[in-house]
N, C-alpha and C positions, 0 to 999 in steps of 0.2 A: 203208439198211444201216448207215451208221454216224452213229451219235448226235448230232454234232456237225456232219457233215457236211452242205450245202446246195448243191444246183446251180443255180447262176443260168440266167438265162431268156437268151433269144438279145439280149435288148436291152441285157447288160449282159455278152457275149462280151468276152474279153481276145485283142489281136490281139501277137504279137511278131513276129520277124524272123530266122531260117534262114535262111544262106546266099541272101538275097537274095529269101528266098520268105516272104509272109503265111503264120504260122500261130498259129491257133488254139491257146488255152491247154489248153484244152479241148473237149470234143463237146458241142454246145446241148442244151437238155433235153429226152427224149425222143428223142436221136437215138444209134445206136450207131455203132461202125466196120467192121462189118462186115453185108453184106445179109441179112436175115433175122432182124439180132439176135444177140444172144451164145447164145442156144440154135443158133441154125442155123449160128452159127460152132464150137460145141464138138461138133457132130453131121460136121461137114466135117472138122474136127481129127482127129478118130477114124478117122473114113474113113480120111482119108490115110496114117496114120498105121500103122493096122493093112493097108491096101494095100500098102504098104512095107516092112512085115515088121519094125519096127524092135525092136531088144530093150527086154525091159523094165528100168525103173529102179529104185533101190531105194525103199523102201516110205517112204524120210523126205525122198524129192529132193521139191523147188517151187522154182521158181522166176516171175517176173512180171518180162517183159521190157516196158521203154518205146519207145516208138517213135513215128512221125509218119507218116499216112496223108495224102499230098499230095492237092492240089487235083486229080493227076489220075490218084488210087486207086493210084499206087506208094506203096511200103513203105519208109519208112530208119531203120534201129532208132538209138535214142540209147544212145550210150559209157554203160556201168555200171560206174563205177569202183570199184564195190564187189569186187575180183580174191577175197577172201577167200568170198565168199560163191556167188561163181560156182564156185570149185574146189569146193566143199563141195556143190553142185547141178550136175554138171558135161554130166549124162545129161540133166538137166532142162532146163538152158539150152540144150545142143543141140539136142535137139526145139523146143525154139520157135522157134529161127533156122530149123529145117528148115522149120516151120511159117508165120512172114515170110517165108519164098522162096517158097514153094510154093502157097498157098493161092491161088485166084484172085479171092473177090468181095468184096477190102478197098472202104470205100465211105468219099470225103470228107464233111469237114462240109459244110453248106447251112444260109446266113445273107442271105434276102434276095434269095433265086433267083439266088444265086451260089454255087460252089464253094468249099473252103477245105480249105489242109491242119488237120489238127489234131492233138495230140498223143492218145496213147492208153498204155493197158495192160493186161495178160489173166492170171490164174492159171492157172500148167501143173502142177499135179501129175498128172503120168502115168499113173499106176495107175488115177486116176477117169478118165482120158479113154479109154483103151487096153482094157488086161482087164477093169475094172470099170464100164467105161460104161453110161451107163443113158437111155432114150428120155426128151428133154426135159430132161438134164442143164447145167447152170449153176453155175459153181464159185463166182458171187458169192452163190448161196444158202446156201451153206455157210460162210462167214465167219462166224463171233465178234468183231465188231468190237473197236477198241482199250478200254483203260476210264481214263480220267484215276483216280488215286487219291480216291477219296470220291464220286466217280460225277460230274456233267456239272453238276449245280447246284454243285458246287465248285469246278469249272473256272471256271465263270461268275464265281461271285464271286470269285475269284481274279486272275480276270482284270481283273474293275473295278478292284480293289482296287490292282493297280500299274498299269494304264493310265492311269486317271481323272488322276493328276496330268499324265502325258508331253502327253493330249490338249489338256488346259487350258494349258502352258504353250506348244506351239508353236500355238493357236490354230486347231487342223485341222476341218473339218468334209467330209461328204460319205460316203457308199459307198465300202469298202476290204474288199478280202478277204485275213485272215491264210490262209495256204493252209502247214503241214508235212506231211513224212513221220513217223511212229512207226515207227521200227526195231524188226527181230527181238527189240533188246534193250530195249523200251520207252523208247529215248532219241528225245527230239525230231531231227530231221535235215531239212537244207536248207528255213529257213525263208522265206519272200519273202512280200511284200507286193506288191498289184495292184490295183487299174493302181500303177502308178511314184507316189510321192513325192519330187521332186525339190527332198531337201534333203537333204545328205549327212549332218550332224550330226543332223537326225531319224532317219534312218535306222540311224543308229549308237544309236542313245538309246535307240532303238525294238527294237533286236536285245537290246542289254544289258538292256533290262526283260524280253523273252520268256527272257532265260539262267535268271532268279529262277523261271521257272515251269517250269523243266526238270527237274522231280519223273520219277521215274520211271512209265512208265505200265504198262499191264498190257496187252501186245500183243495185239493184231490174231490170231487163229487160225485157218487152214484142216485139218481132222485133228490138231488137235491139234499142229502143228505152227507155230510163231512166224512169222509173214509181217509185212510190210513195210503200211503201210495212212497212203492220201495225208486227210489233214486239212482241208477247209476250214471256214473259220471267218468267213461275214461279217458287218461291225461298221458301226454310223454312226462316224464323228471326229466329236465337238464335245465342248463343255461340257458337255453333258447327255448324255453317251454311252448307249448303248445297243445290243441286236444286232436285227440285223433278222430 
């Protein structure tokens, strides 16, 4: 779905730390967070949705709630400090909290014939789940992904082009995944690296070179309307850099 993006395989899961609980960076490949898949999750949506009689929203609300499907299929949505873009979707983010409470067959990751929470997210524009629903519906088929300025072979070499010294001089080698979001307004947001690099001055060195390629992008679209869209990007570190 989007250009840039790559999902790694279960042997190269990122694990962190919640309130004392293993969770997943993300769902391994191939796997969803809810049973059936996101078709049989946006068909349950509906369901519920229009069983509940809820009104409808206006034709420009979306919103894409984040959240963490624990090791044992409870729901706890992650804080979205973004307040500006909640009031502005106010119809849209209620119904998916309706929807986090409500829905019953959230499903953890599995890594290894073990369970795991993991982190997730979902596109709610209302009007395609609710009055305009349709059999076999998926809001992630309907993305227009992000577009870097000059399309994806500029990002690349873009990318070389001010990384290639940062890697050489602190001598880094191995598997790293640059992972941001592209905001509504095409700006890069909350960027991180993973796994951990545990050098603070790299890390600083490594933020201040991604600032040089915070070119404006050309967002992410659902209807035509500007969405939020997560970025991964994984890289070798060495001398001889490369993307995998």
């Amino acid at each position: 779905m989007i250009m840039i993006k790559k999902f790694l395989s279960s042997s190269a899961i990122v694990i962190f730390f919640v309130s004392n609980a293993q969770v997943l960076d993300e769902y391994p490949k191939n796997q969803e967070f809810y049973e059936g898949g996101m078709v049989n999750f946006y068909k349950e949506a509906h369901d519920y949705l229009a069983a509940a009689n809820f009104k409808k929203c206006s034709d420009q609300e979306i919103y894409q709630p984040r959240f963490v499907v624990t090791k044992d299929a409870a729901v706890k949505l992650v804080k979205d400090n973004d307040t500006a873009n909640i009031a502005k979707n106010r119809c849209a983010y209620d119904l998916s909290l309706e929807l986090l409470k409500n829905l019953k067959h959230w499903k953890p990751a599995e890594v290894k014939g073990g369970k795991f929470g993991a982190l997730a997210e979902f596109i709610l524009y209302p009007n395609d789940v609710m009055e305009n629903y349709k059999e076999g519906y998926n809001a992630n088929n309907y993305v227009f992904s992000a577009q870097y300025p000059k399309g994806y072979e500029r990002f690349r070499k873009d990318f070389h082009d001010e990384f290639m010294s940062l890697f050489t001089d602190y001598h880094i080698n191995g598997n790293v995944n640059l992972e941001f979001y592209i905001n509504q307004k095409g700006e890069i947001t909350n960027p991180r690296i993973y796994p951990e690099i545990y050098d603070p001055k790299f890390n600083i060195d490594f933020l201040r070179t991604l600032s040089r390629l915070k070119k404006v992008w050309k967002p992410a679209l659902y209807s035509n309307i500007p969405i939020k869209e997560k970025i991964v990007y994984p890289i070798i570190f060495s001398t001889n850099f490369y993307e995998r």
